[in-house]
C-alpha positions in Angstrom: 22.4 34.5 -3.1 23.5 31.4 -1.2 23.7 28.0 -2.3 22.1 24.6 -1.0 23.4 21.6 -2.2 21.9 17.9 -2.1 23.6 15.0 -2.4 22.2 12.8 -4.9 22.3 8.8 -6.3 21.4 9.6 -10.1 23.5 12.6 -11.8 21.1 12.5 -14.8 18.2 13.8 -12.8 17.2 17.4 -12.9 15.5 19.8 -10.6 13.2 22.7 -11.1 12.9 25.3 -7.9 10.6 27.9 -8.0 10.7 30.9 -5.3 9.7 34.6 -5.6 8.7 33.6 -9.4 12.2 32.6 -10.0 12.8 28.9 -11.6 16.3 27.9 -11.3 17.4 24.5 -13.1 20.7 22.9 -12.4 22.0 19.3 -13.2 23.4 17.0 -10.9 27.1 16.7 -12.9 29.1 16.3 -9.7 26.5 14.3 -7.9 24.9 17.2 -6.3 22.2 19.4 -6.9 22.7 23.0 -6.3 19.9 25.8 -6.0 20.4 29.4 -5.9 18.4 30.4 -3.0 18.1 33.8 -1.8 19.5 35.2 1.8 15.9 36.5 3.1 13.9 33.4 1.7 11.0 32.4 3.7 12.9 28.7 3.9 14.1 26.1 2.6 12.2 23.6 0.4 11.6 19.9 2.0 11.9 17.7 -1.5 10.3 14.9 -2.1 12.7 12.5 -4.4 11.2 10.6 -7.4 13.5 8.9 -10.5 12.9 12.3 -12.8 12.5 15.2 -10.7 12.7 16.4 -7.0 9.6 18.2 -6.0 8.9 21.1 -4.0 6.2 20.0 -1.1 6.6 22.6 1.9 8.8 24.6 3.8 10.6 24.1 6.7 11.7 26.6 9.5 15.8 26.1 9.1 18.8 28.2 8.7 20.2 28.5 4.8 22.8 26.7 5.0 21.1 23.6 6.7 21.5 20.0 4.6 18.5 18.7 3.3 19.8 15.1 2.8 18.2 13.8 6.1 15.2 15.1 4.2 15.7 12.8 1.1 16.6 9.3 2.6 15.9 7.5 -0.2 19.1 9.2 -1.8 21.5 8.3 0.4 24.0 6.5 0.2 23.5 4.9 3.7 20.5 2.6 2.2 21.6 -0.4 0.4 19.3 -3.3 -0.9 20.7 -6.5 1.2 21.0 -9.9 -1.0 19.4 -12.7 0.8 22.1 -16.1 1.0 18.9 -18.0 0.1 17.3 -16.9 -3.7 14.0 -16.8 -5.1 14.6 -20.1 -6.9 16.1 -22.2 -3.9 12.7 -20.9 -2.0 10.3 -22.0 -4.8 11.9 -25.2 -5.0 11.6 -26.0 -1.4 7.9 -25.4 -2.0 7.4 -27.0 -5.4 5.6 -24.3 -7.5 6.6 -20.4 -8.6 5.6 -17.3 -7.0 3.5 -15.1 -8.7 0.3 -12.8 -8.2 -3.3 -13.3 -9.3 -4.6 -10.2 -8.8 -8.5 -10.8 -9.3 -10.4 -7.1 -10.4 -14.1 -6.3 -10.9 -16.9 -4.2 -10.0 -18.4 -4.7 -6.7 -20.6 -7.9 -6.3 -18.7 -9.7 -9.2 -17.4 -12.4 -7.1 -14.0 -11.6 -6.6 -13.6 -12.7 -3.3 -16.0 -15.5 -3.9 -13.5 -16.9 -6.7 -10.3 -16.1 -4.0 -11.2 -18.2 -1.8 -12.6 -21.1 -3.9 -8.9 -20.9 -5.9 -7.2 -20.6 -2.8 -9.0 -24.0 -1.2 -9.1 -25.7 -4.8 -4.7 -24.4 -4.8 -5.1 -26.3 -1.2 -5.9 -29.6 -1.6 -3.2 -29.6 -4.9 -1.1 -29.2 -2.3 0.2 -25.9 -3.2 0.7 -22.2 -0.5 -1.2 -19.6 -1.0 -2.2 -16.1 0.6 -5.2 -14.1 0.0 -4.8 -10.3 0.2 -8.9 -9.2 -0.1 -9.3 -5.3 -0.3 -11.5 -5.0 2.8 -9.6 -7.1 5.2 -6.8 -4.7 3.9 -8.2 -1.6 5.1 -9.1 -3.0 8.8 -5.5 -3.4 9.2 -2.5 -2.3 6.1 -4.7 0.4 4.9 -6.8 1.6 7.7 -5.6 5.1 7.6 -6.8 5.3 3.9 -9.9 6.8 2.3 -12.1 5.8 -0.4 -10.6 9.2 -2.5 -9.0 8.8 -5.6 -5.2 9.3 -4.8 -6.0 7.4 -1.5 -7.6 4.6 -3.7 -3.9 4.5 -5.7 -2.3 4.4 -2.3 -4.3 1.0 -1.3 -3.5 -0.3 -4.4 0.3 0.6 -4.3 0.4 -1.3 -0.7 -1.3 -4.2 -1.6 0.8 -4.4 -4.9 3.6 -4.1 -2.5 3.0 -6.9 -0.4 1.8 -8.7 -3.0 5.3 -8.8 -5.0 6.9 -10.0 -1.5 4.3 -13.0 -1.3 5.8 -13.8 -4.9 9.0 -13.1 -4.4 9.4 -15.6 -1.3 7.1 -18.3 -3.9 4.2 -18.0 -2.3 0.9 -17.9 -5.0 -0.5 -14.2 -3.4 -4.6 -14.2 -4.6 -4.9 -10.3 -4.5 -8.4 -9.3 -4.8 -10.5 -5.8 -4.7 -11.7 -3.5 -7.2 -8.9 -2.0 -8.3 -10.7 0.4 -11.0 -8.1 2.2 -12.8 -6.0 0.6 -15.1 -2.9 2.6 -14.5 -3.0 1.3 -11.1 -3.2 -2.5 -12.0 -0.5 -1.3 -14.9 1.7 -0.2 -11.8 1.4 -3.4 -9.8 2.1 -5.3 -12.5 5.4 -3.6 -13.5 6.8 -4.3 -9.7 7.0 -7.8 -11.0 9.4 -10.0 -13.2 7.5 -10.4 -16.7 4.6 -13.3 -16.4 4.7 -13.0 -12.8 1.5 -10.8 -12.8 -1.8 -12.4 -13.5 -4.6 -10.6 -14.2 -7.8 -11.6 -13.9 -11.2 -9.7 -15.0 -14.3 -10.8 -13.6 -16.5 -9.8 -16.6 -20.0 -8.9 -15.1 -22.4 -6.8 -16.1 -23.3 -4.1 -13.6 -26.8 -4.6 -13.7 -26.1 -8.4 -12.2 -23.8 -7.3 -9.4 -26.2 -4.4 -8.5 -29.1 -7.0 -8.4 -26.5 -9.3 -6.4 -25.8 -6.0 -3.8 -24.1 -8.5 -1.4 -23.7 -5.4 1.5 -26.0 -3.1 0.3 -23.9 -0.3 -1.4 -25.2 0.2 -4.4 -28.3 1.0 -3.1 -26.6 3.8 -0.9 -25.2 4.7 -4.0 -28.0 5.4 -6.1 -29.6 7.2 -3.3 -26.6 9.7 -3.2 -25.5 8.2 0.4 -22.2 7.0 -1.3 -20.6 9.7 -3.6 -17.7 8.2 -5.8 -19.2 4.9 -5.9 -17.4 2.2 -8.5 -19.6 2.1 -11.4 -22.4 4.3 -10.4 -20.7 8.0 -10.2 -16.9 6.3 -10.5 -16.0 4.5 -13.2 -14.6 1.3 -14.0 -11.8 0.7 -16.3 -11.3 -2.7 -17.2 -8.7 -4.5 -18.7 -7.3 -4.5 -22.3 -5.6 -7.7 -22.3 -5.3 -10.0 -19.1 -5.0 -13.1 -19.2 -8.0 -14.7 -17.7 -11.6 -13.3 -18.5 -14.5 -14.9 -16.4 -17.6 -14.1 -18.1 -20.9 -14.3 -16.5 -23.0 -16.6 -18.6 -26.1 -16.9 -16.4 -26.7 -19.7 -13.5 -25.0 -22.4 -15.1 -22.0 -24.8 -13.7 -19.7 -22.0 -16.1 -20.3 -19.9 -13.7 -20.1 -21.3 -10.6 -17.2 -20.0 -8.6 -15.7 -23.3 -8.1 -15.6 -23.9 -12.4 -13.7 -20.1 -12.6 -11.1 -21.1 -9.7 -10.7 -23.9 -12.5 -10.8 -22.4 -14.9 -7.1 -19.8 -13.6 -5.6 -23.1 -12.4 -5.4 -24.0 -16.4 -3.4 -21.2 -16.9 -1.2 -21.5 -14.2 -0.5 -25.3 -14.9 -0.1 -24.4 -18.6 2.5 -22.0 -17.8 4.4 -23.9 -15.5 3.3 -22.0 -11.8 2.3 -25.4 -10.0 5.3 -27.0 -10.9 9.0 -26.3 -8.7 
């Protein structure tokens, strides 16, 4: 038996290797991670690096002894977060407002790009920056190498919720809006930011309405079987448990209007202080 060991950040983490049926389970006391690995092994294991585990994703055609913390940059200790000279705070109040995201979700045809834009003029004339980061124009550019599967879906949404933190972060109000189905998705964007700084906002309308509405034709492909995975047809929807500003569809009244909604999130932001340096 011959050892590999991997330099690590966090001592507390532990590692499960499995090879020929063996596990073998080690922690990182000393900083490193040690496996018992056996002389004729196929090869070693590439690892992917998370916070709790390192996980086994596929073998790579090197000698025993080889490190693997080229492999695992993330760990090293050649990466170090550089502080800016200018902060958050000096940045939002050269702009006179706070950075934050309103990350706008809903089935297709709800309006949400609709309400983007009419908050992001409405934001305009108040004088305030904005940036709108709409799901489609996403994918011609950000996220063109994506797919409409589920764990490619997460992906787009981890990007955008990526980009959208840096918008806040330099004070900039950052509009995100696309579907977004799954909750632990939108749950995941939202922890990347500072508590408040995350607004969510559920565009509650029935899917008979946006079908009837259809804007690019996709539910009809849908229904047909042309689309398979579809939001709200074969693919469901989860919507939120407790953002903080619903837009319910009342019918064709001035409520409704998209105008009234980008109103209607520019309440909450002046109530809690966004507009403001």
């Amino acid at each position: 038996m011959e050892g590999l060991a991997i330099r690590a950040s966090r001592p507390s983490i532990l590692c499960s290797l499995h090879l020929g049926g063996d596990s073998h389970r080690r922690h990182l006391s000393d900083g490193y991670l040690r496996l018992l690995v056996s002389s004729n092994a196929a090869a070693n294991i590439k690892f992917v690096a998370s916070s709790v585990s390192f996980r086994p994703v596929s073998a790579i055609n090197v000698s025993a002894q080889a490190s693997l913390t080229a492999d695992v940059p993330a760990l090293s200790d050649n990466i170090v977060w550089h502080e800016s000279s200018i902060c958050r705070c000096d940045r939002q109040q050269l702009l006179q407002q706070k950075g934050c995201v309103i990350w706008i979700t809903g089935l297709s045809g709800s309006g949400k790009s609709t309400v983007a834009c009419a908050l992001s003029k409405a934001l305009f004339e108040r004088g305030k920056l904005t940036y709108t980061l709409d799901g489609d124009n996403e994918r011609h550019g950000l996220n063109r190498d994506l797919t409409f599967k589920a764990e490619d879906r997460t992906e787009n949404i981890r990007r955008i919720g990526e980009v959208a933190k840096l918008f806040a972060d330099v004070g900039v109000i950052c509009i995100a809006s696309l579907i977004s189905p799954y909750r632990r998705d939108r749950d995941a964007c939202r922890s990347l930011l500072p508590e408040g700084d995350f607004v969510e906002v559920f565009m509650d309308v029935p899917l008979s309405v946006c079908e009837s509405r259809d804007p690019k034709g996709l539910y009809k492909l849908a229904r047909v079987g042309k689309i398979k995975g579809f939001t709200g047809i074969d693919d469901p929807y989860e919507a939120p448990l407790n953002c903080e500003v619903v837009l319910k569809h009342t019918g064709h009244d001035v409520s409704c209007s998209p105008r009234q909604m980008a109103e209607n999130i520019i309440s909450y932001l002046l109530d809690k202080g966004y507009l403001e340096g």
